[in-house]
C-alpha atoms as one frame of an Amber mdcrd trajectory, in Angstrom:
protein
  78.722  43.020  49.924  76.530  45.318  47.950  77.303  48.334  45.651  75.713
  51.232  48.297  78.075  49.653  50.507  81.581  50.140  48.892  80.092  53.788
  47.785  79.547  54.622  51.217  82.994  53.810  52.609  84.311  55.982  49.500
  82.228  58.889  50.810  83.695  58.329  54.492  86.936  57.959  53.456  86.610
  60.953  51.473  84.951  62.815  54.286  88.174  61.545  56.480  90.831  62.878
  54.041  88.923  66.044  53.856  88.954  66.590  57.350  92.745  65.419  57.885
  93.452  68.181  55.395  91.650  70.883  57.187  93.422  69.931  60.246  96.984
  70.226  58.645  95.794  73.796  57.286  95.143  74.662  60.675  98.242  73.809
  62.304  99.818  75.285  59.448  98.115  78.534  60.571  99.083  77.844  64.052
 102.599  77.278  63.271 103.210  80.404  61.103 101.368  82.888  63.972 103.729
  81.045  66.217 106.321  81.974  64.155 105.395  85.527  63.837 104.900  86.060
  67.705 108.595  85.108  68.411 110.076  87.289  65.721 113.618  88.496  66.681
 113.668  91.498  64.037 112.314  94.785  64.245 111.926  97.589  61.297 112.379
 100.861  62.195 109.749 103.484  61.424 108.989 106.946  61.228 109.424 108.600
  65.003 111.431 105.226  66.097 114.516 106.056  68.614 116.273 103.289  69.495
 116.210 104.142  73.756 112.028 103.324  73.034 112.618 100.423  70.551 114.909
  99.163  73.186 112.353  99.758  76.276 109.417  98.440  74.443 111.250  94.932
  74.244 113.288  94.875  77.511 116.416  95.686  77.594 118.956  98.491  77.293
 119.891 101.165  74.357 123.465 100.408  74.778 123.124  96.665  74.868 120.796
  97.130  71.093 123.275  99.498  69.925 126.464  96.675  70.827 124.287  93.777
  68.850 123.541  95.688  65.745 126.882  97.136  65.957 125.887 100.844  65.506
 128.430 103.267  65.480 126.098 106.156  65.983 123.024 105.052  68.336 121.623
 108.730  67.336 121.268 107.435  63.769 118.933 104.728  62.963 117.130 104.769
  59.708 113.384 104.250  58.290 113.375 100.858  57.258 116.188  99.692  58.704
 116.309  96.148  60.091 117.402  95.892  63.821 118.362  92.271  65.588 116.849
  91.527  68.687 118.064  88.119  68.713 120.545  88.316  71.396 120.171  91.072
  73.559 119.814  90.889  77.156 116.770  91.250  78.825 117.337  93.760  81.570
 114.888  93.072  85.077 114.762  96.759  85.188 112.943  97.166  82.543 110.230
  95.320  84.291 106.786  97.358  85.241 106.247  95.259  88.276 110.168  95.755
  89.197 109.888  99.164  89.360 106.560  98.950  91.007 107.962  97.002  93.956
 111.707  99.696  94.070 109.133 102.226  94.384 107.166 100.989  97.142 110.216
  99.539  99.211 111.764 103.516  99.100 108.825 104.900 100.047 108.506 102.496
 103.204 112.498 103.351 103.976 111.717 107.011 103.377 108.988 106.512 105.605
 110.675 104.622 108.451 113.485 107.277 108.206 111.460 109.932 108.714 109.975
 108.417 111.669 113.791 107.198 113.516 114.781 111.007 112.953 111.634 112.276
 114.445 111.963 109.805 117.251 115.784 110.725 117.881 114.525 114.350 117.552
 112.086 113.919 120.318 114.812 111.570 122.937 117.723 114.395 122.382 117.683
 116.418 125.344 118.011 120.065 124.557 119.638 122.926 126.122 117.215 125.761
 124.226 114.791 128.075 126.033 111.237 126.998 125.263 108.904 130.003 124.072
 107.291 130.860 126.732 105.457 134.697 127.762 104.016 136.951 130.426 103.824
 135.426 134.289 104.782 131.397 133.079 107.716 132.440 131.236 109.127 134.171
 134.366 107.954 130.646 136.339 110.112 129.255 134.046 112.905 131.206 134.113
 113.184 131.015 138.182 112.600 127.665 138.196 114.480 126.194 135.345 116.385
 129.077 133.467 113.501 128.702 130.570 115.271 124.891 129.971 112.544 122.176
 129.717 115.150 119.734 129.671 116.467 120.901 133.360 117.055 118.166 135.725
 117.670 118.562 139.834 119.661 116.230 141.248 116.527 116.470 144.079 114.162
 114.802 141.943 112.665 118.033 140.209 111.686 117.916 135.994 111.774 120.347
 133.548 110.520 123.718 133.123 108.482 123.941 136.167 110.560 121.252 138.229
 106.983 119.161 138.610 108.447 115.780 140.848 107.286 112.818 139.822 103.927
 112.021 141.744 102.826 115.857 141.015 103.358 115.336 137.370 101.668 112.324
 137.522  98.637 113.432 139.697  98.201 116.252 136.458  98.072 113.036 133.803
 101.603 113.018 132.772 103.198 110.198 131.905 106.995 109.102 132.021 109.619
 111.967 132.378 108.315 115.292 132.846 112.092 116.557 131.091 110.827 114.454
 128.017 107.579 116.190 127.134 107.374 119.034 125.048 107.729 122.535 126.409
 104.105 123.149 125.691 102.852 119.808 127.420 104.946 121.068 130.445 103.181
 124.337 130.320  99.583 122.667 129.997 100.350 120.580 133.213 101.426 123.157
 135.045  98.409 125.089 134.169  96.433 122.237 135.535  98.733 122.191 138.469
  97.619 125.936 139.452  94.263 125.330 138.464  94.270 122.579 141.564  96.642
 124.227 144.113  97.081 127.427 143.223 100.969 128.829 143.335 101.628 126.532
 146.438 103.705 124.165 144.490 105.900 126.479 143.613 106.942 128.244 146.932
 109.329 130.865 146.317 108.872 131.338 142.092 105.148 131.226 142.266 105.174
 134.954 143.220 104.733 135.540 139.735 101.371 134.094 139.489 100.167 135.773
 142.151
């Protein structure tokens, strides 16, 4: 074997070691940033309170205050060293956690608002509805003002419309159950088609 030979495998192996070396360097590097991203100590600075050291890693004042043992949680010092090996992370502390409490009581909020309004509309009621001039007085001789009012006889509401008439004006289901002014707008209709007729004895005051 010749002499350019045994200098190049020098040169490789040279080349090799260098490289191994690099290598190590680099994990070294790795290992200390690895180190330095799971650090379980925090220094306080100027403007620190512990309620936003606490937040910023996850967890409770109270439960930083009990690992560092601090008597006063109102007193924490510039340069002081505080643990956070230890402490519990708290799921509340979570953005996405209180993201998803936030949207689940605004649908409840929601879907409460909507039960009430529904119960609010199904509750029969007793009240006058606000009614004036000739319609009003309909009303009152017909139903005593109450758009709840039910006959016995098969008569709804304010104006006591019967089924098929209520109907025959585009109302749908009870006439009792509509609102006072749907009542009034049907009736309207109602007069518009047949005059006072359907109203034989209190439809003098249309008239």
């Amino acid at each position: 074997m010749s002499k350019a030979r045994h200098a190049r495998a020098r040169r490789s192996t040279r080349r090799v070691a260098r490289t191994l070396s690099i290598a190590g360097l680099g994990a070294g590097i790795t290992a200390a940033g690895a180190g330095a991203a799971f650090a379980t100590d925090y220094q306080v600075k100027a403007g620190d309170t512990l309620s936003e050291i606490a937040a910023a890693n996850g967890t409770d004042w109270h439960e930083l205050a009990r690992i560092n043992n601090l008597q006063d949680p109102n007193l924490i010092l510039i340069g002081q060293t505080l643990t956070l090996d230890g402490v519990k992370k708290s799921a509340d502390q979570s953005p996405r956690v209180a993201e998803k409490k936030s949207e689940t009581k605004k649908k409840t909020t929601k879907r409460d608002r909507e039960q009430r309004t529904t119960r609010s509309e199904d509750r029969p009621s007793s009240g006058k509805a606000n009614l004036s001039g000739a319609w009003a007085k309909v009303a009152d001789c017909e139903s005593s003002g109450n758009p709840r009012a039910v006959n016995p006889a098969g008569y709804y509401g304010l104006f006591q419309f019967d089924l098929q008439t209520w109907r025959s004006v585009g109302g749908s289901g009870n006439p009792a159950k509509a609102s006072a002014a749907e009542q009034l707008m049907r009736a309207k209709k109602l007069y518009a088609q047949r005059g006072a007729s359907p109203w034989p004895v209190c439809g003098k005051y249309l008239r």
